[in-house]
C-alpha positions as MATLAB code, in Angstrom:
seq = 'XXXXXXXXXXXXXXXXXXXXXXXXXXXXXXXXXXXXXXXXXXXXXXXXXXXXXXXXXXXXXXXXXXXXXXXXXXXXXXXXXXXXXXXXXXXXXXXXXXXXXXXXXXXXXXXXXXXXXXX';
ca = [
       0.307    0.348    8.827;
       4.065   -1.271    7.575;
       3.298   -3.606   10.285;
      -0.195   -4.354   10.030;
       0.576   -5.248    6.455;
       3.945   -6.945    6.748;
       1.496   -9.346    9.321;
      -1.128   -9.466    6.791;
       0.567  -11.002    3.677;
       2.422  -13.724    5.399;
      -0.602  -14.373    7.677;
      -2.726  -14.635    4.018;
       0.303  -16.572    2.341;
      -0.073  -19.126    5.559;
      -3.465  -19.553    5.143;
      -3.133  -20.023    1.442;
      -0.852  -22.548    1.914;
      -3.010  -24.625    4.611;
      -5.867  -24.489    2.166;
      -7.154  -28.164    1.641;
     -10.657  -27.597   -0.170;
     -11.829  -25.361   -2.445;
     -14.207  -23.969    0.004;
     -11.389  -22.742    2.107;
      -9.957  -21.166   -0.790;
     -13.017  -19.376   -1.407;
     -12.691  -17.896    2.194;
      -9.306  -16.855    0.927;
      -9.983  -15.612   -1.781;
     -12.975  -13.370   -0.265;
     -11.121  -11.833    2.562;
      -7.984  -11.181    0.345;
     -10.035   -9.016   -2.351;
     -11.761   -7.124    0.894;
      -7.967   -6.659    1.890;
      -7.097   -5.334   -1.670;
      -9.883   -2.769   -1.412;
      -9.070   -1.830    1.755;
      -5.721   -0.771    1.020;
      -6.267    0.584   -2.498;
      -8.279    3.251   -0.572;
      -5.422    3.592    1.639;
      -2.685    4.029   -1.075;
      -5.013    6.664   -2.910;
      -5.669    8.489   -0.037;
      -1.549    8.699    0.644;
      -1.149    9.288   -2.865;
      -3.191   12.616   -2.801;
      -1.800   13.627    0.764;
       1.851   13.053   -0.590;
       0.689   15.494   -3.538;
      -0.346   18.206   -1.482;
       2.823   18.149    0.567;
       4.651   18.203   -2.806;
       2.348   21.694   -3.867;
       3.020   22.596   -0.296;
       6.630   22.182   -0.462;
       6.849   23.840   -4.151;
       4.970   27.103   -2.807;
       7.183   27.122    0.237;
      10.111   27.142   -1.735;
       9.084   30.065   -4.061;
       8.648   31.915   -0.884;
      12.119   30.616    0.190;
      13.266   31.952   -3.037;
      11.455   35.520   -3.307;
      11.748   36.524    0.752;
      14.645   34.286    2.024;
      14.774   34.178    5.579;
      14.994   31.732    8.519;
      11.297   30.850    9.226;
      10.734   30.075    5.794;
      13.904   27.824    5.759;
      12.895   26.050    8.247;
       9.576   25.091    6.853;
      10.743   23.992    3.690;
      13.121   21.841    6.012;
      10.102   20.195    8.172;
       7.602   20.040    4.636;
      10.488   18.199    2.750;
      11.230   15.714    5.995;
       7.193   14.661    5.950;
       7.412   14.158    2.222;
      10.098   12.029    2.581;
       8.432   10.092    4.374;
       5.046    9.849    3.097;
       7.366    9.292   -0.207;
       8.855    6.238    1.684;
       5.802    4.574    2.933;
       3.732    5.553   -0.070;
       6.395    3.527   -1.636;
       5.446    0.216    0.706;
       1.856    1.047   -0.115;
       2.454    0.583   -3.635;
       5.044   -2.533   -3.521;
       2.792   -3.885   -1.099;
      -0.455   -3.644   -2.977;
       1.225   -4.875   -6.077;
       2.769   -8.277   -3.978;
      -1.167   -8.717   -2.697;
      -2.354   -9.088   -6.439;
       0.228  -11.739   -7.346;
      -1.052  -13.112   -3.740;
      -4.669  -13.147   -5.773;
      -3.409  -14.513   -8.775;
      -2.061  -17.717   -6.364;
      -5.121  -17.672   -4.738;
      -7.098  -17.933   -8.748;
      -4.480  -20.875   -9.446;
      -5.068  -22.748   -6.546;
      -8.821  -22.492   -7.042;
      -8.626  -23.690  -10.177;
      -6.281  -26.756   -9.473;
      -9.288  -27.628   -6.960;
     -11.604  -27.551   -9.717;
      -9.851  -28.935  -11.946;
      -9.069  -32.175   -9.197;
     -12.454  -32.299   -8.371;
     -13.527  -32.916  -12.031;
];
């Protein structure tokens, strides 16, 4: 997913900057928001996983705490490593999602400087 994203924005940025009529723009503009949908879902659907490892990890601790032993220790050890990184690439999600709409608001300001031209 880092990848497929990392490719997305600067293939969208590209194509932004190519854009030489406001219809083009429109095309943009359309498959950006699509984009922006699709990886909302995505970041709320790591959001809620990275929440249940978190409970997870919280109840395996009190475990850790009330019966300490080496089988418990070991699967705080393996819960904390997957939160860490769902933490880490729920983090990209986020920055990432956040860089798309300031992608979108280019995308409006471009439009508009078409329409504006054209008038």
């Amino acid at each position: 997913m880092t990848e497929y994203l990392t490719n997305y924005m600067k293939y969208i940025e590209d194509k932004l900057e190519k854009c030489s009529t406001s219809s083009e723009v429109d095309e943009v503009l359309a498959e950006h928001l699509d984009k922006i949908k699709f990886m909302q879902h995505e970041r709320i659907v790591h959001f809620l996983v990275t929440m249940l490892f978190s409970i997870v990890l919280t109840v395996f601790i009190a475990v850790l705490i009330f019966t300490p032993n080496i089988p418990s220790l070991l699967l705080v050890t393996i819960i904390l490593v997957l939160l860490i990184f769902y933490i880490k690439h729920y983090y990209f999600l986020e920055n990432t999602v956040q860089k798309m709409y300031k992608v979108y608001d280019s995308i409006l300001e471009k439009q508009r400087k078409f329409r504006t031209d054209s008038e």
